[in-house]
N, C-alpha and C positions, 0 to 999 in steps of 0.2 A: 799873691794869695794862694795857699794851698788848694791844692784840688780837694781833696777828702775823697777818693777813690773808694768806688761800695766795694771792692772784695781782695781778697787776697791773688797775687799774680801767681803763684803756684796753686792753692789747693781751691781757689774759685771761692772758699767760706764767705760770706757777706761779712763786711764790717765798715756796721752802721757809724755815723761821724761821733757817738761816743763808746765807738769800742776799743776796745786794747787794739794797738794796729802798729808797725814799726816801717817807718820810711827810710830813705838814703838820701842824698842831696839831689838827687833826681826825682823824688818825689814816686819813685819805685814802691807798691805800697804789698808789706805780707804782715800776714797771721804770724804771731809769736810763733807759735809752734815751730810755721816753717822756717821764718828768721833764724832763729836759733837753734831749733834742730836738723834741721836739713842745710842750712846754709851759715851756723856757725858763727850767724853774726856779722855777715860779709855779703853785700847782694851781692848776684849774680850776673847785674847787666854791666855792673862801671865799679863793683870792685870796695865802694864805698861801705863804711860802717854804717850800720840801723840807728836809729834814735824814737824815740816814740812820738808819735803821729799824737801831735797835741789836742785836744778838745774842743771845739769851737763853742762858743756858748750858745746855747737854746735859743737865745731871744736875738740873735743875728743868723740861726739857717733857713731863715726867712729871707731873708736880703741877699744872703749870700747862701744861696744853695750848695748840696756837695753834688760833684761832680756822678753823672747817671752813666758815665762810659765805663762799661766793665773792661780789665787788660789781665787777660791770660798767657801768658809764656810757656812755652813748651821746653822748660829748662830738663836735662838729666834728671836731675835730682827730685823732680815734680813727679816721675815716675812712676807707678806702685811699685812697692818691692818684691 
């Protein structure tokens, strides 16, 4: 089962389990933004393509909670410029 990770691993943004949010098959989880602008669509941990972090329904994050561990990476490109 997905974790549903609250934030983005570069810019820290929360995203809530129905937000736009883009994963990798590691479950690596960023903000559109920096998915695609900073990293082009490619994570940065394993290389893998983003897919969009699917939506869990309402009436199961009750049962199935999203995951409360925030994960920050101190990638390059996370940088300010």
């Amino acid at each position: 089962m997905l974790e549903l990770r609250p934030n983005c691993e570069c810019c820290d943004r929360d995203l809530p389990p129905a937000a736009d949010a883009l994963i990798c098959t590691f479950e690596c989880t960023f903000c559109p933004g920096c998915a695609e602008g900073r990293f082009g669509g490619v994570c940065p941990n394993c290389g893998g393509e983003f897919v969009r972090r699917p939506v869990r329904p309402a009436a199961l994050l009750e049962r199935h909670p999203p995951s409360s561990q925030r994960v920050v990476n101190a990638h390059a490109a996370c940088s300010p410029a």
